[in-house]
C-alpha positions, 0 to 999 in steps of 0.5 A, spaced: 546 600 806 542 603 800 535 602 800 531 603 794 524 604 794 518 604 790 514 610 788 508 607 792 513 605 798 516 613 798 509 615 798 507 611 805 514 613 807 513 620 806 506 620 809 509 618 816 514 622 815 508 627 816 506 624 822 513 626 826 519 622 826 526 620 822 524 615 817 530 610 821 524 610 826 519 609 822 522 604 818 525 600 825 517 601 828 515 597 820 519 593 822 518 591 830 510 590 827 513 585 821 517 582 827 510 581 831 506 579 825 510 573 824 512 567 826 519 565 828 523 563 823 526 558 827 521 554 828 522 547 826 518 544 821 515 537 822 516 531 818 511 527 815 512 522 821 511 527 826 505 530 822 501 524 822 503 522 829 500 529 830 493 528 826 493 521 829 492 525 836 488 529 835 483 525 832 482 520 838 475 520 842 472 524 835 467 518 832 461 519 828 456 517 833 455 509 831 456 511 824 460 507 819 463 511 814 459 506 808 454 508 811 455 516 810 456 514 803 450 510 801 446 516 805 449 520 800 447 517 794 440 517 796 440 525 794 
């Protein structure tokens, strides 16, 4: 595999090169971190059904203290 960097990439590449190591090691250890980072990528996606089931859960016991949402809205023509 050919890898073609940018100027940028060949100078953080070269600085870590100066830290010690081969750039196969440097390039395995970006990449162990990347892989870290990130959220599995076969993490399966939700369906919209499946997302408003979910927000439907979540939702349950949260109120607004006795309070009608007109009632929120009429308050806020007041200001």
């Amino acid at each position: 595999m050919t890898i073609t960097l940018t100027p940028h990439a060949q100078e953080l590449l070269e600085q870590q090169l100066a830290n010690g190591g081969s750039p196969e090691q440097v390039i395995e250890r970006a990449l162990e971190s990347l892989s870290k980072a990130e959220p599995p990528a076969g993490r399966k996606k939700k369906t919209p059904e499946e997302a408003v089931a979910d927000i439907r859960e979540l939702r349950k016991g949260l109120t607004l203290g006795g309070l009608k949402i007109k009632d929120l809205i009429n308050e806020g023509r007041k200001y």
